[in-house]
N, C-alpha and C positions, 0 to 999 in steps of 0.2 A: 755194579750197583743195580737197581731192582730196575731204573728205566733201560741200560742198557740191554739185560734179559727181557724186558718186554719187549724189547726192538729187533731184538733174535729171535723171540717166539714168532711172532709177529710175519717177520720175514722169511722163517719156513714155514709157517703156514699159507701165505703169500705164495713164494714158491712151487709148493705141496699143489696148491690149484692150478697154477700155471701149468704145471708138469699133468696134470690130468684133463686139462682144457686141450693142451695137445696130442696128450694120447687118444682126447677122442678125434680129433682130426685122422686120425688111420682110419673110421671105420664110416661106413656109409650114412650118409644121413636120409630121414624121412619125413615130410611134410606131408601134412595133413590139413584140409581146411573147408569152412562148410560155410555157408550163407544163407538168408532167406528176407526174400525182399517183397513187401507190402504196398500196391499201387491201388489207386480207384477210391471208391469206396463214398464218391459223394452222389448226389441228388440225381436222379433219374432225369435225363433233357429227353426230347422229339428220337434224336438218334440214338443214344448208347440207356443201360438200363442201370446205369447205378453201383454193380456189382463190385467187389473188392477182388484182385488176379494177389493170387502167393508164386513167387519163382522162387523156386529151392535150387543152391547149386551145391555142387560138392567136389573137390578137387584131391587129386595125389599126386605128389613130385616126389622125388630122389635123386641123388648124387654123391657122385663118389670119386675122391682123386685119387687116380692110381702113383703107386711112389712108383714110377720108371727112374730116375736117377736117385732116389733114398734124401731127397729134400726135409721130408718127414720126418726120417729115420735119424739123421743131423739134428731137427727141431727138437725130436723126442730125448736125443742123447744128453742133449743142451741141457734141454729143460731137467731131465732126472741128475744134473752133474751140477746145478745152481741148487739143488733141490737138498741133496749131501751136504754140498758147503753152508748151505743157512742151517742146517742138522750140525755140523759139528760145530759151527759158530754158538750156536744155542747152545750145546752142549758145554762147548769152553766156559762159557760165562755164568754157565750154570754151576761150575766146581772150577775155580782160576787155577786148585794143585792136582787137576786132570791130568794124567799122562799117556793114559791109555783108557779105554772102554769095552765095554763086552758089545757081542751083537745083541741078543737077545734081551737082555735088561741095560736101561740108562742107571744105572745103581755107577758111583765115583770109584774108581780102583784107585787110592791114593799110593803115593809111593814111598810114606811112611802112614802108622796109625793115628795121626794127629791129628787126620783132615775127618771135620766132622760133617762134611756130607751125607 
């Protein structure tokens, strides 16, 4: 039915992001971040003159987990192997007289002429 294809599409593209959320867990990440803070700025007393002070900061971080025991490498395998099954699940449900598929195009190979896919 057309809801359970929505729930397969759905579910690989679900998937599809998981599997690129961890792929970017292999590479290093980079922080960036800037501030600028406004103090003073009121009436002139006996001691101080009134004046407005600007403090600018500016900061950079990074990190990066190395795979010493392939954690990663497991996470990434997962994630690309859930990512296949909601591909060929969508697939199924998208032609139920599927028996096979090509790589390159999702076009239905039926296994007779009848399937009007």
């Amino acid at each position: 039915s057309n809801q359970n294809l929505k729930a397969a599409v759905a579910a690989y593209y679900a998937a599809r992001e998981a599997a690129g959320v961890t792929r970017g867990s292999l590479f290093p990440s980079i922080n960036l971040g800037a501030s600028q803070t406004r103090s003073g700025g009121g009436a002139a007393t006996q001691f101080t003159f009134g004046g407005a002070r600007t403090a600018n900061q500016a900061g950079l971080s990074g990190s990066w987990d190395v795979d010493l025991w392939g954690r990663l490498r497991r996470e990434l395998q997962s994630a690309n192997t859930r990512r296949r099954r909601a591909r060929r699940t969508w697939l199924r449900r998208a032609c139920p007289h599927r028996r096979r598929w090509r790589r390159i195009t999702s076009r239905c190979v039926p296994p007779s002429s009848s399937c009007g896919c």
